[in-house]
Structure formats: structure tokens, C-alpha cells
PDB file with SEQRES, HELIX, SHEET and CRYST1 records, atoms N, CA, C and O in Angstrom:
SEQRES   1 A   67  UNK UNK UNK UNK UNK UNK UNK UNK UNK UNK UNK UNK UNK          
SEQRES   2 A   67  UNK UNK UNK UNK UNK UNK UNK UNK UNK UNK UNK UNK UNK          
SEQRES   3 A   67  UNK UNK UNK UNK UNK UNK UNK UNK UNK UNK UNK UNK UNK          
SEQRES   4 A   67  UNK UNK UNK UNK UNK UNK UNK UNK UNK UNK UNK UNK UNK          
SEQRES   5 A   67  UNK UNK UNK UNK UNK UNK UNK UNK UNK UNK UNK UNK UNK          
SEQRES   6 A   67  UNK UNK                                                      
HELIX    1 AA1 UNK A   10  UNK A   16  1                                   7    
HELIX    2 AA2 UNK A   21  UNK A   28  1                                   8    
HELIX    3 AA3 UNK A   47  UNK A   55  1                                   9    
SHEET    1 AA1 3 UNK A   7  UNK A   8  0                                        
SHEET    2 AA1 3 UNK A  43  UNK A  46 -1                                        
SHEET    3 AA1 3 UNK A  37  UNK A  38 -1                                        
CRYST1    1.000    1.000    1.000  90.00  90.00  90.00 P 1           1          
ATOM      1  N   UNK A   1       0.830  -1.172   0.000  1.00  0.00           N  
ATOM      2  CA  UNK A   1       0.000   0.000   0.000  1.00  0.00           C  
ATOM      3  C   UNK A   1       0.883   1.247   0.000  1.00  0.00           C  
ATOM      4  O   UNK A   1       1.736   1.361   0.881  1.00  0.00           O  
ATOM      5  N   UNK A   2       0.775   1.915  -0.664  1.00  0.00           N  
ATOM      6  CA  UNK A   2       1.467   3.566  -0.954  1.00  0.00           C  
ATOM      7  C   UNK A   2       1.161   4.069  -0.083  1.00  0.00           C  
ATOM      8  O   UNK A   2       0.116   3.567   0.330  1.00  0.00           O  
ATOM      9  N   UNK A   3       1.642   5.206   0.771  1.00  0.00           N  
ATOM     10  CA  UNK A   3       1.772   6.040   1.298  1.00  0.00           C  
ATOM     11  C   UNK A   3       1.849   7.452   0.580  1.00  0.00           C  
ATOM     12  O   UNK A   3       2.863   7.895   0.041  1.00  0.00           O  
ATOM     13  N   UNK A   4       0.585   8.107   0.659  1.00  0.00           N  
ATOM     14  CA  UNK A   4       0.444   9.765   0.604  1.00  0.00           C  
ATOM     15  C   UNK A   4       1.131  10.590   1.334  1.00  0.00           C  
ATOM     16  O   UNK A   4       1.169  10.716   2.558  1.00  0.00           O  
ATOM     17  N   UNK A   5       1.866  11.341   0.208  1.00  0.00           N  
ATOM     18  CA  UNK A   5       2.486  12.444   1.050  1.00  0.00           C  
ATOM     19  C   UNK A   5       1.862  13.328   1.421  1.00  0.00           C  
ATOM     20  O   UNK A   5       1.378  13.873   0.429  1.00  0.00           O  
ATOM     21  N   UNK A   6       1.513  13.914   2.482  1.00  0.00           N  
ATOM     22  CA  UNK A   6       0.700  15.477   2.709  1.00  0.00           C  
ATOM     23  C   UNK A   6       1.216  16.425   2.783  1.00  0.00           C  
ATOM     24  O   UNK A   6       0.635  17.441   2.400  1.00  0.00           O  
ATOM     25  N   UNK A   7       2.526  16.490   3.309  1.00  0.00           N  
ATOM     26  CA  UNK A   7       3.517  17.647   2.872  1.00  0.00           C  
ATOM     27  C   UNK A   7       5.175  17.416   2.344  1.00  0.00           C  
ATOM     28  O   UNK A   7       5.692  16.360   2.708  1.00  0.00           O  
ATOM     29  N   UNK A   8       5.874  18.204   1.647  1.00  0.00           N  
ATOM     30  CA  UNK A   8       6.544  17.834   0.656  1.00  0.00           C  
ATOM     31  C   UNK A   8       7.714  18.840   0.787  1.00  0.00           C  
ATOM     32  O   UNK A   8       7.507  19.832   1.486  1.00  0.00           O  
ATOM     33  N   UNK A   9       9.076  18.676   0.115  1.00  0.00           N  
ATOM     34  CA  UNK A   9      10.116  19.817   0.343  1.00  0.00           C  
ATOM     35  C   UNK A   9       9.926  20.496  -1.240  1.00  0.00           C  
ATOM     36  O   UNK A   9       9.638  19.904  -2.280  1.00  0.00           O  
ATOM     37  N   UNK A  10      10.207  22.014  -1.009  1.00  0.00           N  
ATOM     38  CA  UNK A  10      10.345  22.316  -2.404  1.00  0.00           C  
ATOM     39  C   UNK A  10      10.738  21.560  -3.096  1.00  0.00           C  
ATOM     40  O   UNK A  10       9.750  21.011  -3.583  1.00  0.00           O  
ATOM     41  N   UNK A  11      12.037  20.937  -3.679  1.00  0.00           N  
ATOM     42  CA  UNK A  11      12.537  20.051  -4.817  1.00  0.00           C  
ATOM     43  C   UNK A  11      11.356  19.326  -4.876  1.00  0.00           C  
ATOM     44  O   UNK A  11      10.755  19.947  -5.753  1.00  0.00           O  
ATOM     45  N   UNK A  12      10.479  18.249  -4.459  1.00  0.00           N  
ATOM     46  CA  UNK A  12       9.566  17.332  -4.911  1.00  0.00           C  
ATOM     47  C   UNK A  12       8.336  18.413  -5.149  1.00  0.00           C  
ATOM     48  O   UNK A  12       7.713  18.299  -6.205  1.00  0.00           O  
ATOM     49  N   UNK A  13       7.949  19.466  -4.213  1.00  0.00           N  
ATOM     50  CA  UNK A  13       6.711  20.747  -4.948  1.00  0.00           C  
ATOM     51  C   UNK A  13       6.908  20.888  -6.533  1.00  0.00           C  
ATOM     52  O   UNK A  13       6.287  20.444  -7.498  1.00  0.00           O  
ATOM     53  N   UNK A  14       7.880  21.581  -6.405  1.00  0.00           N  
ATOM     54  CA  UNK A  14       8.341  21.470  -7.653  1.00  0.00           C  
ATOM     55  C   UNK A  14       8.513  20.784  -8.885  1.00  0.00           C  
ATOM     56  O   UNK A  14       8.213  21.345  -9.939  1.00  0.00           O  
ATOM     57  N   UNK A  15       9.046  19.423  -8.857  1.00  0.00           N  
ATOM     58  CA  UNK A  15       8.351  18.107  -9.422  1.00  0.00           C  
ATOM     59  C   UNK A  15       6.901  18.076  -9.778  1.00  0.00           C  
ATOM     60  O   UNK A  15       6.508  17.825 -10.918  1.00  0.00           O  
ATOM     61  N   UNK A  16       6.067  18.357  -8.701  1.00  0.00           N  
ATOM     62  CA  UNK A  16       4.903  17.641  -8.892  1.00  0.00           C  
ATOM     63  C   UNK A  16       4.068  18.859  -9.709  1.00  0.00           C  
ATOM     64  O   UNK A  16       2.854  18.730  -9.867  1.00  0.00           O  
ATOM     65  N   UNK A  17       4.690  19.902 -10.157  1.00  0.00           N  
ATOM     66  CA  UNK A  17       4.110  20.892 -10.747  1.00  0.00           C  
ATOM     67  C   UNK A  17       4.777  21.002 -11.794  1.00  0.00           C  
ATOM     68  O   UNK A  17       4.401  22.033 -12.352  1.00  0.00           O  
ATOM     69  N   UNK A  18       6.069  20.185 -12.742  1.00  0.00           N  
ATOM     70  CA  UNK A  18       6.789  20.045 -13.398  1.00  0.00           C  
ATOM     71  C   UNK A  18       7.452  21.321 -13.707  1.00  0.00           C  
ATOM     72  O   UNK A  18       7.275  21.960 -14.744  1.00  0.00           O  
ATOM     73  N   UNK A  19       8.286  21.671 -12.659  1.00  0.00           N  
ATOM     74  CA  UNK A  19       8.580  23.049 -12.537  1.00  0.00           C  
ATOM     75  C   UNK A  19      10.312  22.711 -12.052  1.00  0.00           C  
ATOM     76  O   UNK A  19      10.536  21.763 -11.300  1.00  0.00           O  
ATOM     77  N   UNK A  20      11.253  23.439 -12.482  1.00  0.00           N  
ATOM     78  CA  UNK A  20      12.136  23.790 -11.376  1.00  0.00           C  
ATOM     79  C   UNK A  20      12.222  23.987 -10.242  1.00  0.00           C  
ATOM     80  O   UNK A  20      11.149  24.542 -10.006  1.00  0.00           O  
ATOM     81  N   UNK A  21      12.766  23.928  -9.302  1.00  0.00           N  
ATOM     82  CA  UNK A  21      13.031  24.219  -8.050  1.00  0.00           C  
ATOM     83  C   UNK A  21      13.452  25.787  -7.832  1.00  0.00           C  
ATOM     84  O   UNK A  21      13.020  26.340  -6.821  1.00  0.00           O  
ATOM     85  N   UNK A  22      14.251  26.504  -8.711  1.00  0.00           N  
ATOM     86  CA  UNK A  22      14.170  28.161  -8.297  1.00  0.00           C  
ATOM     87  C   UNK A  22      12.846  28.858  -8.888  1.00  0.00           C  
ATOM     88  O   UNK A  22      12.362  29.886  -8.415  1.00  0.00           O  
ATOM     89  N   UNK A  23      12.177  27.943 -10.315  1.00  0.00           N  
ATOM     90  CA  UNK A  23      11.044  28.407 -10.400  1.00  0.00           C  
ATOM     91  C   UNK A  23       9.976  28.542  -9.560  1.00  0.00           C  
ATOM     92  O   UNK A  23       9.300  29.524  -9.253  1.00  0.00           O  
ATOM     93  N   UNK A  24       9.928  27.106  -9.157  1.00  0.00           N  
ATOM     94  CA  UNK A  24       8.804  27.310  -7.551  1.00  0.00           C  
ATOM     95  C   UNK A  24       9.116  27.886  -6.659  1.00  0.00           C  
ATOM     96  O   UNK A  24       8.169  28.237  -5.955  1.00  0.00           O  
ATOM     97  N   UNK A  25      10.564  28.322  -6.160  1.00  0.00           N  
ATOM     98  CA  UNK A  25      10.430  29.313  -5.249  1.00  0.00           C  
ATOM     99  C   UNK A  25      10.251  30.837  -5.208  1.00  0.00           C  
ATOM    100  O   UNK A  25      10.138  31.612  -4.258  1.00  0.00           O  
ATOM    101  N   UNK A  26      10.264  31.065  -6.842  1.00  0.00           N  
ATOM    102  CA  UNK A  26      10.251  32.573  -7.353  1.00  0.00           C  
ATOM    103  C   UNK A  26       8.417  32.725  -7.796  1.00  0.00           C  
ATOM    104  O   UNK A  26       7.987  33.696  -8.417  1.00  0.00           O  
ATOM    105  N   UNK A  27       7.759  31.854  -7.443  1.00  0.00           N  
ATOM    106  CA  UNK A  27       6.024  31.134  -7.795  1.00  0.00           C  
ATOM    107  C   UNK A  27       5.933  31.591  -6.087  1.00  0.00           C  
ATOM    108  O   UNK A  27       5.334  32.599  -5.710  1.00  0.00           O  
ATOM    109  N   UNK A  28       6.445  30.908  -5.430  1.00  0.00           N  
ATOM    110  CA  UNK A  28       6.199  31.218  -3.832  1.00  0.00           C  
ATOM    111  C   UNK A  28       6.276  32.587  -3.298  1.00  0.00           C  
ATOM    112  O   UNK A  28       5.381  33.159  -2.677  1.00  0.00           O  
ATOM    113  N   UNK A  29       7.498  33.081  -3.619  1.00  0.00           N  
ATOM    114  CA  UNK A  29       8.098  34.457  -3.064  1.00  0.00           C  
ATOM    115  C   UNK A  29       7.067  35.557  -3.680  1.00  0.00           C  
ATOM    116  O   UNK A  29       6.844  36.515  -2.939  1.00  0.00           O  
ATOM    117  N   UNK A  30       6.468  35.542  -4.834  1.00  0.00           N  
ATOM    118  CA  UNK A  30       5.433  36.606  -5.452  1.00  0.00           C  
ATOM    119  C   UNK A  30       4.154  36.138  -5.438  1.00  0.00           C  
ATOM    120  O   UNK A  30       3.372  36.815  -6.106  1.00  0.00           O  
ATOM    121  N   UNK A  31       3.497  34.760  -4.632  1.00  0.00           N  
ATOM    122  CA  UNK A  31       2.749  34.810  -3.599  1.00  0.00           C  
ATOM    123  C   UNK A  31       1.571  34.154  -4.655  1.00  0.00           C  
ATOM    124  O   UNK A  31       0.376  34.418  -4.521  1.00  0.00           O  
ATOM    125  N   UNK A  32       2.256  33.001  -6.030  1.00  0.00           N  
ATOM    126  CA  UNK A  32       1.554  32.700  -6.782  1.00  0.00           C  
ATOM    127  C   UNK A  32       1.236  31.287  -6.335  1.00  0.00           C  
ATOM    128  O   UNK A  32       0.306  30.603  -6.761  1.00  0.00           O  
ATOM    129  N   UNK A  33       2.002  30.989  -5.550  1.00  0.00           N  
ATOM    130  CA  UNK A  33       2.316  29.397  -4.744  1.00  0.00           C  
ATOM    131  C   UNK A  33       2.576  29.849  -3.159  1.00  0.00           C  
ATOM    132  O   UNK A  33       3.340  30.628  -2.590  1.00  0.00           O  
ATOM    133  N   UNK A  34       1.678  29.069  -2.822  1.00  0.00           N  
ATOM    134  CA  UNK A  34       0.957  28.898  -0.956  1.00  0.00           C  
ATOM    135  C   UNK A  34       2.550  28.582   0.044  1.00  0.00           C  
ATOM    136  O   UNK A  34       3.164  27.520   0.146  1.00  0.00           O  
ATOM    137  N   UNK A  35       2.790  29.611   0.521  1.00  0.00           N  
ATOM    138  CA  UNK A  35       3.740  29.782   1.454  1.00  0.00           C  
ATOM    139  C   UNK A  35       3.993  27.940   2.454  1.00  0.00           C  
ATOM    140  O   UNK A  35       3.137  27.108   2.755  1.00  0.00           O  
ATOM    141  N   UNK A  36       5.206  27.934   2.645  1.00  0.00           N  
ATOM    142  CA  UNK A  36       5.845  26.454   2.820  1.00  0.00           C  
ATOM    143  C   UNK A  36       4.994  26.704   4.933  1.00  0.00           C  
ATOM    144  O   UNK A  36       4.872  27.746   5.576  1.00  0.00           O  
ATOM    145  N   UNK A  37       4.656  25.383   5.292  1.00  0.00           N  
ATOM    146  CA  UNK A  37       4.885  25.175   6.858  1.00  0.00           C  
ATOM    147  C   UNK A  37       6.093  24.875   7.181  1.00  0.00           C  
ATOM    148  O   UNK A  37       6.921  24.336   6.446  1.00  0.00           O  
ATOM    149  N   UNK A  38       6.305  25.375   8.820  1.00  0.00           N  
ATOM    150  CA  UNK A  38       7.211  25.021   9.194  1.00  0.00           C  
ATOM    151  C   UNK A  38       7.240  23.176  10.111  1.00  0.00           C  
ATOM    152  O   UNK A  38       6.567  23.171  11.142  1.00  0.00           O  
ATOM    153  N   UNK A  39       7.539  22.587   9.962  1.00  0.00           N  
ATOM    154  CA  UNK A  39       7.745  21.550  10.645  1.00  0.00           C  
ATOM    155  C   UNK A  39       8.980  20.754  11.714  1.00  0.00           C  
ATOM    156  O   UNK A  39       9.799  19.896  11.382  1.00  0.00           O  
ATOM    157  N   UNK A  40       8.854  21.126  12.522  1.00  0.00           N  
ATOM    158  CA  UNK A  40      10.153  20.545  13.230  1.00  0.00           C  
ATOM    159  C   UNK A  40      11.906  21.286  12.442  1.00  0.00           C  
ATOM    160  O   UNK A  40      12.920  20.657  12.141  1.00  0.00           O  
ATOM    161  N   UNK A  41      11.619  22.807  12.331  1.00  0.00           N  
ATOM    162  CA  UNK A  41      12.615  23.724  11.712  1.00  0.00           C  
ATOM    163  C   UNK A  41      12.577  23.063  10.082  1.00  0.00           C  
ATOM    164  O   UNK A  41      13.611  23.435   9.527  1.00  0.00           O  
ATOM    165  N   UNK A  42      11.921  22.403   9.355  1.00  0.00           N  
ATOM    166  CA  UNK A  42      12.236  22.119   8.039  1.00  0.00           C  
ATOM    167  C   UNK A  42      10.810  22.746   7.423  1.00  0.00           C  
ATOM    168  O   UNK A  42       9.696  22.610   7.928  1.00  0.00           O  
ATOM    169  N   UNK A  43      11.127  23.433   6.257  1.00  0.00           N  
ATOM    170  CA  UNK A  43      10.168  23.914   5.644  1.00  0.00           C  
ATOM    171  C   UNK A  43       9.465  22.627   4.410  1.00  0.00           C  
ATOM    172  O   UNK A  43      10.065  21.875   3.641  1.00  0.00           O  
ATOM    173  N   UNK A  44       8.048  22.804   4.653  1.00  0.00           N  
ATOM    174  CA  UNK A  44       7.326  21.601   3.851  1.00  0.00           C  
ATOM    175  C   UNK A  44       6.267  22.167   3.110  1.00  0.00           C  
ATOM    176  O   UNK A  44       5.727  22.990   3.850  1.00  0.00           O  
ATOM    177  N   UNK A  45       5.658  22.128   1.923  1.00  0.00           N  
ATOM    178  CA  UNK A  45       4.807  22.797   1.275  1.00  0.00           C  
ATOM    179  C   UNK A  45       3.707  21.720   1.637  1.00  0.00           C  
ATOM    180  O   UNK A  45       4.077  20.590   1.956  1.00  0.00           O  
ATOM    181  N   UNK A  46       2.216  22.078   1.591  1.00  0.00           N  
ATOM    182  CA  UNK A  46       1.417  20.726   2.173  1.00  0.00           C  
ATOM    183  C   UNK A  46       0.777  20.940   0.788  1.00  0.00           C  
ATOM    184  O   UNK A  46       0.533  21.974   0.168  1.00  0.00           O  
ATOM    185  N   UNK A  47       0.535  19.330   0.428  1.00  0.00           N  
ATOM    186  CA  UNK A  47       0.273  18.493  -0.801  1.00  0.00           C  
ATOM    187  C   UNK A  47      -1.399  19.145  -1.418  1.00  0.00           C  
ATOM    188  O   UNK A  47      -1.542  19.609  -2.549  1.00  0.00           O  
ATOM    189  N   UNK A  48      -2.430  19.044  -0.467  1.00  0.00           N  
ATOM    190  CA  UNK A  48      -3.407  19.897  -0.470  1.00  0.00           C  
ATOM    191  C   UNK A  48      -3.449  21.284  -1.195  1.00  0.00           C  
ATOM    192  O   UNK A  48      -3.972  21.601  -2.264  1.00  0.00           O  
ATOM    193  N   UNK A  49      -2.722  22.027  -0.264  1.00  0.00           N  
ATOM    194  CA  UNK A  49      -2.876  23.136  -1.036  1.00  0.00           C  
ATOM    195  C   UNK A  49      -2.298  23.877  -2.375  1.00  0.00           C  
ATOM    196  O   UNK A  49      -2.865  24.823  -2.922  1.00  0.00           O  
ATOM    197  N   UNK A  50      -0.954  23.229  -2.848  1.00  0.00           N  
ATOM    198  CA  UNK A  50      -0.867  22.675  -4.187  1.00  0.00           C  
ATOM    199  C   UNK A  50      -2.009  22.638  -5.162  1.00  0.00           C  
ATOM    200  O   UNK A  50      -2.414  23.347  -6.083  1.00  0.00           O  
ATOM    201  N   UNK A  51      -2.385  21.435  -4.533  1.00  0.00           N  
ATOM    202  CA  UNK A  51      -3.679  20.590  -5.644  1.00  0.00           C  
ATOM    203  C   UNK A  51      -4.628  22.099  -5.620  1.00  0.00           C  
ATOM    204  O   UNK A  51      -4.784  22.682  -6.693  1.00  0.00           O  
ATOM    205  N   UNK A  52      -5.127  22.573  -4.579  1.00  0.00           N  
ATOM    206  CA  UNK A  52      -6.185  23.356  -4.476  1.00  0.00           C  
ATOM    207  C   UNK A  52      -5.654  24.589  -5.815  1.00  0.00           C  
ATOM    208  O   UNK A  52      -6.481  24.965  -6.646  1.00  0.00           O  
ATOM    209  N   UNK A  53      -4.405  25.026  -5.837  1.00  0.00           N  
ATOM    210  CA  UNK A  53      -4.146  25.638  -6.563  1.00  0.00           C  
ATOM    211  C   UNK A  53      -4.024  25.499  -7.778  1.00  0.00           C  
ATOM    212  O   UNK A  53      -4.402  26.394  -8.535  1.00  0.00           O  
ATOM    213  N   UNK A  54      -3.343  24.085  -8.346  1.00  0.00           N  
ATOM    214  CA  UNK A  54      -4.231  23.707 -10.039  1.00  0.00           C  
ATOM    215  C   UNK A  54      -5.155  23.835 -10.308  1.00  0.00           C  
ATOM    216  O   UNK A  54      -5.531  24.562 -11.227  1.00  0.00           O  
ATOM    217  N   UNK A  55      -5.955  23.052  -9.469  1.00  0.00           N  
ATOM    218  CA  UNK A  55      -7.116  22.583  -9.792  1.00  0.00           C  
ATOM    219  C   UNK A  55      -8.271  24.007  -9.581  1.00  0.00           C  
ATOM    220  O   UNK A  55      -9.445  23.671  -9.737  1.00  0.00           O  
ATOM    221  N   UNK A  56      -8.092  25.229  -9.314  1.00  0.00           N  
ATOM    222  CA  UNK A  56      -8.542  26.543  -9.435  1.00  0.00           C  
ATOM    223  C   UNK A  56      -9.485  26.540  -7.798  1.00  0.00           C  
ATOM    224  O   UNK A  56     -10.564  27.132  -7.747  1.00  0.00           O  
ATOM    225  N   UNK A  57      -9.090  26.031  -6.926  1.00  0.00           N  
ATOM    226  CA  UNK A  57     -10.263  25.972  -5.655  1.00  0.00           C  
ATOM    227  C   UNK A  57      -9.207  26.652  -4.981  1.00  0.00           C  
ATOM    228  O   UNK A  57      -9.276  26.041  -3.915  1.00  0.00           O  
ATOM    229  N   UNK A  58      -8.407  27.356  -4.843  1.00  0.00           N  
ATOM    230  CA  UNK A  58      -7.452  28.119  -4.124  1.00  0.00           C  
ATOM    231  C   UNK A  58      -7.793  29.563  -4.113  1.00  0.00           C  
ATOM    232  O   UNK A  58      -7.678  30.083  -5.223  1.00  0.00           O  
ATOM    233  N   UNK A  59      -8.236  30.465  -3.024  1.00  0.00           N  
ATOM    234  CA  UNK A  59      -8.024  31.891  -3.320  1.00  0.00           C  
ATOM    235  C   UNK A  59      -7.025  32.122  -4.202  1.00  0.00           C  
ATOM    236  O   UNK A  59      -5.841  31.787  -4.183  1.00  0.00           O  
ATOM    237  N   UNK A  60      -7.933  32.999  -5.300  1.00  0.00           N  
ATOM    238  CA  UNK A  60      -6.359  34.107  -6.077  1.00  0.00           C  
ATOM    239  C   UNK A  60      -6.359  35.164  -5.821  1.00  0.00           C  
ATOM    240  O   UNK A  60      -7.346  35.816  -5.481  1.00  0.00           O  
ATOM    241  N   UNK A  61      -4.897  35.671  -5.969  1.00  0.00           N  
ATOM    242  CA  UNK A  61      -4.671  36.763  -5.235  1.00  0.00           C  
ATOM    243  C   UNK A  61      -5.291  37.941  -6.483  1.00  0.00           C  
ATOM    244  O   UNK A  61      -5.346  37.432  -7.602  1.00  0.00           O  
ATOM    245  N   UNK A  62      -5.611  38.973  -6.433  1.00  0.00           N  
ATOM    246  CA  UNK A  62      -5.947  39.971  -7.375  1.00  0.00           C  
ATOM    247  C   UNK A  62      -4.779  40.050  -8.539  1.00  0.00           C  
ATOM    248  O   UNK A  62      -5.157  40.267  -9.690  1.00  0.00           O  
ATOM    249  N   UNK A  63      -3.710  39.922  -8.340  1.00  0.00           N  
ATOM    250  CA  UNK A  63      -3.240  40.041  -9.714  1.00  0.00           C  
ATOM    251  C   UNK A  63      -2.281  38.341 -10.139  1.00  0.00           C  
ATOM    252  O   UNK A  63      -1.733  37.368  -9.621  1.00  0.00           O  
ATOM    253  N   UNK A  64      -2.573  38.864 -11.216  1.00  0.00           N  
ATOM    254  CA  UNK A  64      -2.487  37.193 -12.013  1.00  0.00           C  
ATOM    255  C   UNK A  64      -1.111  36.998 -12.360  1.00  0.00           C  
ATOM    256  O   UNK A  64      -0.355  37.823 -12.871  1.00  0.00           O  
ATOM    257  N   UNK A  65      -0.900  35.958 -12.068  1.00  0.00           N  
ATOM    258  CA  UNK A  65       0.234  34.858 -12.386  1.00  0.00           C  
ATOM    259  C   UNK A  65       0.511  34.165 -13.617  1.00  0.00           C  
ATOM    260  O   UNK A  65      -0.420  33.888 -14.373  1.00  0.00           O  
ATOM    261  N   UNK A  66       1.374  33.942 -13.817  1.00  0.00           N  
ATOM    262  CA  UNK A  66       1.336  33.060 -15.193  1.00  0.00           C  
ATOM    263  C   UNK A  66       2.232  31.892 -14.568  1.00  0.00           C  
ATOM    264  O   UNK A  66       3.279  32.158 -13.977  1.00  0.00           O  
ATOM    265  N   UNK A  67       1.678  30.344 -14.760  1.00  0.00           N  
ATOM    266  CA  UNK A  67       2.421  28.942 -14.242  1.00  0.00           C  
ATOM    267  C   UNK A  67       2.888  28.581 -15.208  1.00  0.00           C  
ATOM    268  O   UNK A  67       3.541  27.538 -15.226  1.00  0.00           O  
TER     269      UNK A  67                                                      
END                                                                             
């Protein structure tokens, strides 16, 4: 049985959005991609809110992004 990830480090965010890794963090920093949790001092993006953001169920912010 697989195991779901629910939260993730940039490098695999990134992956799963077929993106670079400085791309997703320059997606994060201008607030187009959902700010990382902190977990036990390691920063983790949670898998959820990702999805919420493809899939268009995510607040957008007033000005638009291009992914």
C-alpha cells in the first residue's frame, strides 16, 4: 500500500508541478504558490494546497500569475 504524502520539500513541490526548483520558489516568493509550513525547523509545502491551486479551488490573489 502507498503512502500519501501530505507535505513535501520544495525540490519534490516542484516536481509535482513540473517546474524547477528556483522556479517554484520565485512562484512562492510573489505569492503565486501557498507559502511552505514550518515543521520541526524544516520547511514543507502541504500536498493539499498545491492541488487546491491547479485545480482553481485556491483563493487568487488579485493580480495574475502566469504557471
Amino acid at each position: 500500500m502507498a503512502v500519501r504524502q501530505i507535505a513535501v520539500k520544495d525540490t519534490t513541490a516542484a516536481s509535482m508541478l513540473d517546474l524547477s526548483a528556483p522556479e517554484f520558489r520565485r512562484l512562492v516568493e510573489v505569492g503565486a504558490l501557498p507559502q511552505p509550513c514550518r515543521i520541526g525547523g524544516h520547511e514543507r509545502w502541504r500536498v493539499d494546497m498545491l492541488e487546491a491551486v491547479v485545480n482553481g479551488d485556491a483563493a487568487m490573489p488579485e493580480q495574475e500569475f502566469e504557471l
